[in-house]
Rosetta silent file (secondary structure, phi, psi, omega in degrees, C-alpha in Angstrom):
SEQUENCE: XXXXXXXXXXXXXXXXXXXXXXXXXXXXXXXXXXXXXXXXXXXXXXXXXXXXXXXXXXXXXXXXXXXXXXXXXXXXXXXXXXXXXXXXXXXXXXXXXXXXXXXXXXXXXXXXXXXXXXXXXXXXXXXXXXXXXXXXXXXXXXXXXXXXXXXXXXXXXXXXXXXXXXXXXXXXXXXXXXXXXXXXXXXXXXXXXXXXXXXXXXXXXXXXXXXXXXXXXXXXXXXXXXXX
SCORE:     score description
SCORE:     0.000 S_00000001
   1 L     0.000  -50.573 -178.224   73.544  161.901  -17.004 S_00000001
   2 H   -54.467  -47.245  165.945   73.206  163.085  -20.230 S_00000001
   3 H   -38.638  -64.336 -173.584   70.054  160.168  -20.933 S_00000001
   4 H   -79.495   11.087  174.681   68.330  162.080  -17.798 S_00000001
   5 H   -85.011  -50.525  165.865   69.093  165.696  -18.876 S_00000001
   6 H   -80.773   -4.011  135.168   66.847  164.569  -21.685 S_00000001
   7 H   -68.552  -10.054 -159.569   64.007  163.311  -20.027 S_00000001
   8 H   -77.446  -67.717  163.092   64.184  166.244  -17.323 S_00000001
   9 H   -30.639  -86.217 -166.150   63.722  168.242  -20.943 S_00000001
  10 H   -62.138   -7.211  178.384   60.769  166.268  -22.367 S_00000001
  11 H   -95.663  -38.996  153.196   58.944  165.941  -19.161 S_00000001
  12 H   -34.659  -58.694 -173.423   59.616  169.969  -18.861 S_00000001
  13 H   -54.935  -46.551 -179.860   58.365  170.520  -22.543 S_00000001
  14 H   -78.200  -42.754  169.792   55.184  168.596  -21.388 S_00000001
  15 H   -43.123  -41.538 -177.311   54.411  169.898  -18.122 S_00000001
  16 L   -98.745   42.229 -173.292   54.165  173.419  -19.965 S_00000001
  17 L  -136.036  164.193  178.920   52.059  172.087  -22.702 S_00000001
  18 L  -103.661    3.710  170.135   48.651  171.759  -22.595 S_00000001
  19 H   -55.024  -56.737 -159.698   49.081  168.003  -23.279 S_00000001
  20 H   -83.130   26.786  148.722   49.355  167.277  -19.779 S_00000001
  21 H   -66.046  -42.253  173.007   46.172  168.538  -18.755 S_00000001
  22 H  -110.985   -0.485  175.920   44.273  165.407  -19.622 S_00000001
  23 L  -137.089 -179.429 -157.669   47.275  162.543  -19.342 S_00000001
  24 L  -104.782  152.351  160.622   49.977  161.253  -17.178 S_00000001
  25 L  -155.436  120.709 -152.781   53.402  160.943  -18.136 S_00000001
  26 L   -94.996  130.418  168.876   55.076  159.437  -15.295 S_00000001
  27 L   -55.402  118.364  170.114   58.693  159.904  -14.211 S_00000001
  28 L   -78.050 -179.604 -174.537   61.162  156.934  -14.096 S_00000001
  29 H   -60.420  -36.054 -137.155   62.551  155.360  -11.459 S_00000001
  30 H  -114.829    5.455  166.582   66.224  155.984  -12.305 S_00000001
  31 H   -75.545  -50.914 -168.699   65.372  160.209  -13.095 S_00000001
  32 H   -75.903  -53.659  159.506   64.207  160.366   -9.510 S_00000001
  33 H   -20.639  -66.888 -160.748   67.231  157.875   -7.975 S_00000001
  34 H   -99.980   20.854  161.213   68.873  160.566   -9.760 S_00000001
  35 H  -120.309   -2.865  157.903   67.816  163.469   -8.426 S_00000001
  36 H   -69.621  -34.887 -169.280   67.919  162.033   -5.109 S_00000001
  37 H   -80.246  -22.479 -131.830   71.856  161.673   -5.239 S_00000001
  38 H   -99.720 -112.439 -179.727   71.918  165.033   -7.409 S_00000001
  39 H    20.595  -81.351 -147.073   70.379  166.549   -3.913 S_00000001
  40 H   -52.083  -35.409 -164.228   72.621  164.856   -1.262 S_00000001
  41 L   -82.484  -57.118 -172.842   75.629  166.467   -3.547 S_00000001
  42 L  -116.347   71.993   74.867   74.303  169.661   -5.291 S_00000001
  43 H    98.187  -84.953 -140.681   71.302  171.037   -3.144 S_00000001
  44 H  -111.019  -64.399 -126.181   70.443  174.163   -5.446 S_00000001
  45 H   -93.748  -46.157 -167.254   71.313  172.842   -8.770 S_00000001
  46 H   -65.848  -44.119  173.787   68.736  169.592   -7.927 S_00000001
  47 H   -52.648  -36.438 -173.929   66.125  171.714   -6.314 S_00000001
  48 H   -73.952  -33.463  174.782   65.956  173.880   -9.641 S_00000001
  49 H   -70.693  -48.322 -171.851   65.278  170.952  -12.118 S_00000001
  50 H   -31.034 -105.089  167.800   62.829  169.595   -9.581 S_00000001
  51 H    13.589  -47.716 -179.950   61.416  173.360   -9.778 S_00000001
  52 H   -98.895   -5.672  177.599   61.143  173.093  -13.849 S_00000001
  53 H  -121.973    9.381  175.571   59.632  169.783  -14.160 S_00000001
  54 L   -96.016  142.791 -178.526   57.059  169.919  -11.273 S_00000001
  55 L   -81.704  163.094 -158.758   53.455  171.044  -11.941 S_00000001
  56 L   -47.708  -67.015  162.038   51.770  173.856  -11.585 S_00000001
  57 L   -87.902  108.373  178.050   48.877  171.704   -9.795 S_00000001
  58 H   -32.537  -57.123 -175.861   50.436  169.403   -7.525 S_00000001
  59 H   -52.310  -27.891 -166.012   47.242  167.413   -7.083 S_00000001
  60 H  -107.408   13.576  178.318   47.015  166.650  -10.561 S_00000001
  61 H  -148.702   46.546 -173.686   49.888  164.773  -10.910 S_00000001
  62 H   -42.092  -42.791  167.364   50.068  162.753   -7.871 S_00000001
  63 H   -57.465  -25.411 -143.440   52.515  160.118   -8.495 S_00000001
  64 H  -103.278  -27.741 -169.485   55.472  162.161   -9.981 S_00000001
  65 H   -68.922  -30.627  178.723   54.582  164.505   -7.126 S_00000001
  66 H   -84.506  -26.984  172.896   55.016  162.037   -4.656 S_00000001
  67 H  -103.568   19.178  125.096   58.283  160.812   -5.868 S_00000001
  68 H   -35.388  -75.564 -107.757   59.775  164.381   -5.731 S_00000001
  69 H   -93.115  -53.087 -157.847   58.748  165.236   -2.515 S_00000001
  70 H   -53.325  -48.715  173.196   60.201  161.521   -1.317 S_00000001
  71 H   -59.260  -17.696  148.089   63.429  162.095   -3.087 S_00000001
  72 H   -48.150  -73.620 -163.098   63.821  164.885   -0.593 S_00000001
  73 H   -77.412  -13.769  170.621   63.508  163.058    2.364 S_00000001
  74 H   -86.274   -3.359  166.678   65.421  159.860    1.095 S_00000001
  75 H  -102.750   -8.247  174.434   68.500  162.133    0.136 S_00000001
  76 H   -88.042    7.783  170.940   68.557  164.019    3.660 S_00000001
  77 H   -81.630  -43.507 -174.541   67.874  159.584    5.169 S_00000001
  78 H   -80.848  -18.232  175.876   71.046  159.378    3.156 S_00000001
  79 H  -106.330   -7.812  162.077   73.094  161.681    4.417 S_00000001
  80 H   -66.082  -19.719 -174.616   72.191  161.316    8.055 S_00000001
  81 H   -72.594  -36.766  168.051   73.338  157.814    7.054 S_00000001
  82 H   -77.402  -30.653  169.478   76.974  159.239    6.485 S_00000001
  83 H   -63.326  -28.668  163.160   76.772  160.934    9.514 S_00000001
  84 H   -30.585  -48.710 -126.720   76.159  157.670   10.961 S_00000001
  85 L   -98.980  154.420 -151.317   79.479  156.288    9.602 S_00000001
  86 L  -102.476    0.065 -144.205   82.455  155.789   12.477 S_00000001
  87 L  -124.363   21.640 -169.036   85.090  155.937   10.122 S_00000001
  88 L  -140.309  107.616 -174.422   84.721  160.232    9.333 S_00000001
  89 L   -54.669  157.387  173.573   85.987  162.740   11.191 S_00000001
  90 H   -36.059  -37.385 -167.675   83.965  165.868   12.687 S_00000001
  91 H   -76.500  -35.826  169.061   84.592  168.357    9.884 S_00000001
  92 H   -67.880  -31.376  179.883   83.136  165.764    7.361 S_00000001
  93 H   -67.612  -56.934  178.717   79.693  165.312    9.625 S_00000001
  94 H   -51.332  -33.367  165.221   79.251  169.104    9.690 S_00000001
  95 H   -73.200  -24.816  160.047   79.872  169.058    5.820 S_00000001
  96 H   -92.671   -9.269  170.717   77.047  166.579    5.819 S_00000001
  97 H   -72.536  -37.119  175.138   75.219  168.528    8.316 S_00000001
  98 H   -65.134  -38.360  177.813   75.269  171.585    6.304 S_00000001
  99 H   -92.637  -80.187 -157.844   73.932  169.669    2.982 S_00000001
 100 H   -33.460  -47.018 -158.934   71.226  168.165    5.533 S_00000001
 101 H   -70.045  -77.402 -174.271   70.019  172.283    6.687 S_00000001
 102 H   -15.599  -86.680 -158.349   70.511  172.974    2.671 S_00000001
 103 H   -66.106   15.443 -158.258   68.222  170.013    1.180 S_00000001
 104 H  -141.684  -22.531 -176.409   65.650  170.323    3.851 S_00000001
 105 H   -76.961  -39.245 -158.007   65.636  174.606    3.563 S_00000001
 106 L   -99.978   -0.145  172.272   64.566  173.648   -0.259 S_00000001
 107 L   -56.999  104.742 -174.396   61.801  171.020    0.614 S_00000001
 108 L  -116.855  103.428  156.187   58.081  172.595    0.055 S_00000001
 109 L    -8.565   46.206 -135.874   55.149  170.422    1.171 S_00000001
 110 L   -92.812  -66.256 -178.149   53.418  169.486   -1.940 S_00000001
 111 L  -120.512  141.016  166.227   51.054  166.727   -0.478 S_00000001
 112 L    14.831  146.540  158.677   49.166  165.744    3.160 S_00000001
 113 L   -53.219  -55.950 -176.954   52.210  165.172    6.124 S_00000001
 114 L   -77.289   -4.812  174.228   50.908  162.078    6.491 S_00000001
 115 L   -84.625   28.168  175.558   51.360  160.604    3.045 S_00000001
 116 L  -150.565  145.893 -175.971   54.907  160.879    3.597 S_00000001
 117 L   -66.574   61.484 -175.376   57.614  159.431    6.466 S_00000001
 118 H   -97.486  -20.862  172.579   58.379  162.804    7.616 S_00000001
 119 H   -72.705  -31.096  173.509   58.027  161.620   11.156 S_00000001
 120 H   -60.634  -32.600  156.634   60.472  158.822   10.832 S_00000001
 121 H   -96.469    9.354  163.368   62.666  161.068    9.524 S_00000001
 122 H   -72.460  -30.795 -176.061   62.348  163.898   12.179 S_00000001
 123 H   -70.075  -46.458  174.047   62.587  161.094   14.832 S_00000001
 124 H   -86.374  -14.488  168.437   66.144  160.081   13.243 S_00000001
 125 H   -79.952  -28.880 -179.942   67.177  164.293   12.727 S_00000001
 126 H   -89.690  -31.664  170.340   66.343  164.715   17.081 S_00000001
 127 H   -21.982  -80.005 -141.902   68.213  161.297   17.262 S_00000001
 128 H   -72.581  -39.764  160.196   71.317  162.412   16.101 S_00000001
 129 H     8.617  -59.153 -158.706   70.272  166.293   17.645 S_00000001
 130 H  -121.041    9.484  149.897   70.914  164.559   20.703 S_00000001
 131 H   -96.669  -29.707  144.512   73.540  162.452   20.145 S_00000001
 132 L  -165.371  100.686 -162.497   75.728  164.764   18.872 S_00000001
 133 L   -76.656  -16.099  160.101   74.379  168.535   19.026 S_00000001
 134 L   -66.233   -3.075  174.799   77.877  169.691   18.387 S_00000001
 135 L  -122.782  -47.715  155.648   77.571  168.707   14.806 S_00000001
 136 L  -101.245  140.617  177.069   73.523  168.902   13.663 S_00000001
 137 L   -82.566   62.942 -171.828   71.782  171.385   15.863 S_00000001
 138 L    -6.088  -43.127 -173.110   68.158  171.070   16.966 S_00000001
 139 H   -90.751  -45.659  155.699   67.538  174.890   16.916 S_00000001
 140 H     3.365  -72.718  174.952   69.471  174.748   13.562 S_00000001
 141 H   -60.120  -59.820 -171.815   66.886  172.386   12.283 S_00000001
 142 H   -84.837   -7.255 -174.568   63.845  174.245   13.698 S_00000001
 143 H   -92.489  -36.714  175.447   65.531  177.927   12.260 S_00000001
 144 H   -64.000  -47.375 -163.209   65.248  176.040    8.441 S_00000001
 145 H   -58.202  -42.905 -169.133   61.652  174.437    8.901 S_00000001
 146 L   -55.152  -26.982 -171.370   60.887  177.972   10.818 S_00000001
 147 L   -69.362  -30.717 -102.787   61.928  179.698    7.299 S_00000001
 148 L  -122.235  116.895  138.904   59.630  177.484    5.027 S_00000001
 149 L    -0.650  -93.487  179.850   56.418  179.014    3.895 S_00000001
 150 L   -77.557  147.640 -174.410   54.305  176.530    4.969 S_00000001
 151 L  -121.692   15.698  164.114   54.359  175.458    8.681 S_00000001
 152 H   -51.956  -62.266 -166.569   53.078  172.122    8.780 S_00000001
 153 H   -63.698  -14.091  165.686   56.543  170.689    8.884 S_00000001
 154 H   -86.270  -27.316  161.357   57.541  172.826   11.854 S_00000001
 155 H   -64.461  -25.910  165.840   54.617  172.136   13.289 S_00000001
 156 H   -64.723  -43.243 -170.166   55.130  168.154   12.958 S_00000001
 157 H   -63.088  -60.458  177.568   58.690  168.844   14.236 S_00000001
 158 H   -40.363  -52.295 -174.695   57.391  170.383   17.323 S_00000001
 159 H   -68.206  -41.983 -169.502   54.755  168.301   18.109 S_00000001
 160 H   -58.065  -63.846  157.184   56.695  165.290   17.822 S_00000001
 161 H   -16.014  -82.901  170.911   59.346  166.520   20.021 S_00000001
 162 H    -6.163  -62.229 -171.423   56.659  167.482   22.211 S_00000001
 163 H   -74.245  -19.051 -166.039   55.566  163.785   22.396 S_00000001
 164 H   -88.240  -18.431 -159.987   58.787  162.328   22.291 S_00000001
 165 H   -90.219  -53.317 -168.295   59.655  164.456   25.801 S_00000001
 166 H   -68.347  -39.819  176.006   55.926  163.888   27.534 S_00000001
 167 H   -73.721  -31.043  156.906   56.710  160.161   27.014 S_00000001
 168 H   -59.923  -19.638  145.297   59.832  160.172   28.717 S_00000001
 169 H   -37.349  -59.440  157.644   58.120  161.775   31.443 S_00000001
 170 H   -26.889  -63.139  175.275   56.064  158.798   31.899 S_00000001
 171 H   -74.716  -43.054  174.654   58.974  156.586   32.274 S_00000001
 172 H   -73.770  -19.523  152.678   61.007  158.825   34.521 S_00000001
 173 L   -73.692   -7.215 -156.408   58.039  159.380   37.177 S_00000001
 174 L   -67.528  -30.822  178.241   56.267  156.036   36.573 S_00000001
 175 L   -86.563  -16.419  157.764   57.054  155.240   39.950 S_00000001
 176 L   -89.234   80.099 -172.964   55.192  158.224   41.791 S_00000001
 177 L   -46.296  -39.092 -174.332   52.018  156.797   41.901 S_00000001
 178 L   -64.741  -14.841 -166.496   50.791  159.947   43.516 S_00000001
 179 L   -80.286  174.477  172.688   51.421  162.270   40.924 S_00000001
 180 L  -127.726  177.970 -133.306   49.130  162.615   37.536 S_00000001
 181 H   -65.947  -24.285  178.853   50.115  162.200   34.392 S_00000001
 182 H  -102.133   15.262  168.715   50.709  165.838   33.774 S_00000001
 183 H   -69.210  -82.048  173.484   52.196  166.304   36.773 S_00000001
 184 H   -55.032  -34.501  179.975   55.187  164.256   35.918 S_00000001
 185 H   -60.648  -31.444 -167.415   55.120  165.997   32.250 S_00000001
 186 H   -90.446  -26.834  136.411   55.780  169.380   33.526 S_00000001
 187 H    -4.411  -47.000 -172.282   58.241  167.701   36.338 S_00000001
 188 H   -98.645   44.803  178.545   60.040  166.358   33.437 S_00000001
 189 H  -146.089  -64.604 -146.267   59.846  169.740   30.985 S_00000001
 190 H   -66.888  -49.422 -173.442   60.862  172.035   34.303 S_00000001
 191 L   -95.731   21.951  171.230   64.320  169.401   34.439 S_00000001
 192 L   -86.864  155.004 -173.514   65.801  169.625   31.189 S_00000001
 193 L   -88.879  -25.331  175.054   68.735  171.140   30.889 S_00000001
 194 L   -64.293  143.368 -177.962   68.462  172.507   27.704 S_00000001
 195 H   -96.835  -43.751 -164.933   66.620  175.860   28.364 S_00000001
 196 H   -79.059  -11.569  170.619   65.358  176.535   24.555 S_00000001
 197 H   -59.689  -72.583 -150.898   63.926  172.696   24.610 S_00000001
 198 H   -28.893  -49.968 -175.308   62.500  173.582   27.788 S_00000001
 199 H   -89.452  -13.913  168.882   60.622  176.571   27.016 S_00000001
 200 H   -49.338  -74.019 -161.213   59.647  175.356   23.754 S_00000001
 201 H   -60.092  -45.822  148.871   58.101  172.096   24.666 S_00000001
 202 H     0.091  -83.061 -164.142   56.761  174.545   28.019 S_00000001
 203 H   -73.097  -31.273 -176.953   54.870  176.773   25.733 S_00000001
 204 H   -71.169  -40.091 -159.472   53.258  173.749   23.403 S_00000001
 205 H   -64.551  -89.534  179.613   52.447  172.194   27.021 S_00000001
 206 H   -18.549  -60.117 -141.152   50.685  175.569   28.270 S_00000001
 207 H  -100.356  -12.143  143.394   49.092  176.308   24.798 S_00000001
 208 L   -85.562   15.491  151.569   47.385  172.951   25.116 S_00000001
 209 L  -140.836   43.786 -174.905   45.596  173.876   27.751 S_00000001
 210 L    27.490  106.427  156.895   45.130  177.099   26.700 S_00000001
 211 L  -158.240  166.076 -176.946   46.503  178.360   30.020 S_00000001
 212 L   -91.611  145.744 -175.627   48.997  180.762   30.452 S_00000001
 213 H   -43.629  -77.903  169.433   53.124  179.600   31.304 S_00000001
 214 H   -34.270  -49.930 -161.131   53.232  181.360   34.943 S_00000001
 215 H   -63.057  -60.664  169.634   49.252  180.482   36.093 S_00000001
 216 H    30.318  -93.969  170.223   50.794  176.860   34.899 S_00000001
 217 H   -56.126  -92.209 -173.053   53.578  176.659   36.250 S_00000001
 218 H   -22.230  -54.711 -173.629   52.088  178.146   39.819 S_00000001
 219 H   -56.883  -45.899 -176.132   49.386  176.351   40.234 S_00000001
 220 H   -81.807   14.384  164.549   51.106  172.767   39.588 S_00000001
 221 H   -73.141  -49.884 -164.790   53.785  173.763   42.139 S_00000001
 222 H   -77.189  -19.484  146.081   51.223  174.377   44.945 S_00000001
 223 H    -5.435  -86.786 -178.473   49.634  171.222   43.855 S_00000001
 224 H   -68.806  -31.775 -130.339   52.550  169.163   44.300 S_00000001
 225 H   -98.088  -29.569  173.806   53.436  170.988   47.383 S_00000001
 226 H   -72.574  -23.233  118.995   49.795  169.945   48.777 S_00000001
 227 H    30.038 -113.069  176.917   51.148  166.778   47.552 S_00000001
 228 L   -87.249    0.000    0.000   53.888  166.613   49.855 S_00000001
């Protein structure tokens, strides 16, 4: 620890120098490994050395930038991975659920959505959502991202949901040839049981067709009802 306390320092010392205006000085492997486990354990104490050795311009230090922002999402991959584990009672998965809200409340977008696997891991955070919502919460999870500055990542979260819901639509209606394709999505959005999915994924459906929830709604009822 003590080796990487003193690179944390000289890479601090540099960032805030005017040396690193025209060169690179690149981050090892085994600083960031160790601010990924420094995360999964201590949250706060990992986010602030991040915080003191990342630059001012993001852009201008692309690599070291990218393998910050990654050690985020590979220590909340790791601790969904403990949640995973069959052999840990409830109180420990909420104590990893709890470091999951934590490490993911201190995550700030630094570079493009797409140069980083934030959908695979939002795809594995509604997994477990919905495999066991008593222990990580979906509106939990959308109340941190909702907190964030920046709203790309709630906005990823959403949409993806969104997509992950409309495609299950597909598959649960696939056999009513008469209906069209957005028929069966709001068929399928109108029978979930959850009410705050419902109106959530609702309101993205409505606000992508610019239309209002009620005309919506009405209209594809008397639809289907000409339909049938």
């Amino acid at each position: 620890m003590k080796l990487f306390l003193q690179e944390i320092y000289s890479y601090y010392k540099w960032v805030h120098s005017s040396a690193s205006d025209g060169h690179s000085m690149v981050l090892s492997s085994g600083l960031v490994s160790f601010m990924q486990t420094l995360l999964t354990t201590q949250p706060s104490v990992a986010h602030s050395l991040i915080q003191c050795i990342s630059h001012s311009q993001p852009e201008r230090q692309p690599r070291n930038t990218k393998s910050l922002q990654l050690a985020y999402i590979n220590a909340i991959n790791t601790l969904l991975d403990c949640l995973s584990s069959a052999d840990i009672d409830d109180e420990r998965k909420k104590a990893y659920a709890m470091k999951i809200y934590e490490v993911q409340s201190k995550f700030h977008l630094e570079i493009p959505v797409s140069s980083l696997p934030i959908r695979t891991l939002f795809t594995k955070l509604i997994e477990h959502a919905t495999q066991e919502p008593h222990i990580i919460s979906n509106t939990d999870l959308l109340s941190v991202l909702a907190g964030l500055e920046d709203t790309s990542l709630l906005e990823e979260f959403c949409s993806l949901e969104y997509e992950i819901e409309t495609n299950r639509a597909v598959e649960t209606y696939q056999a009513c040839a008469e209906l069209t394709e957005e028929q069966r999505q709001l068929l399928h959005i109108m029978s979930l049981t959850d009410a705050g999915l419902r109106w959530k994924i609702l309101l993205i459906f409505a606000g992508k067709r610019k239309a209002h929830v009620l005309e919506l709604v009405l209209v594809r009822i008397l639809n289907l009802l000409g339909i049938c």
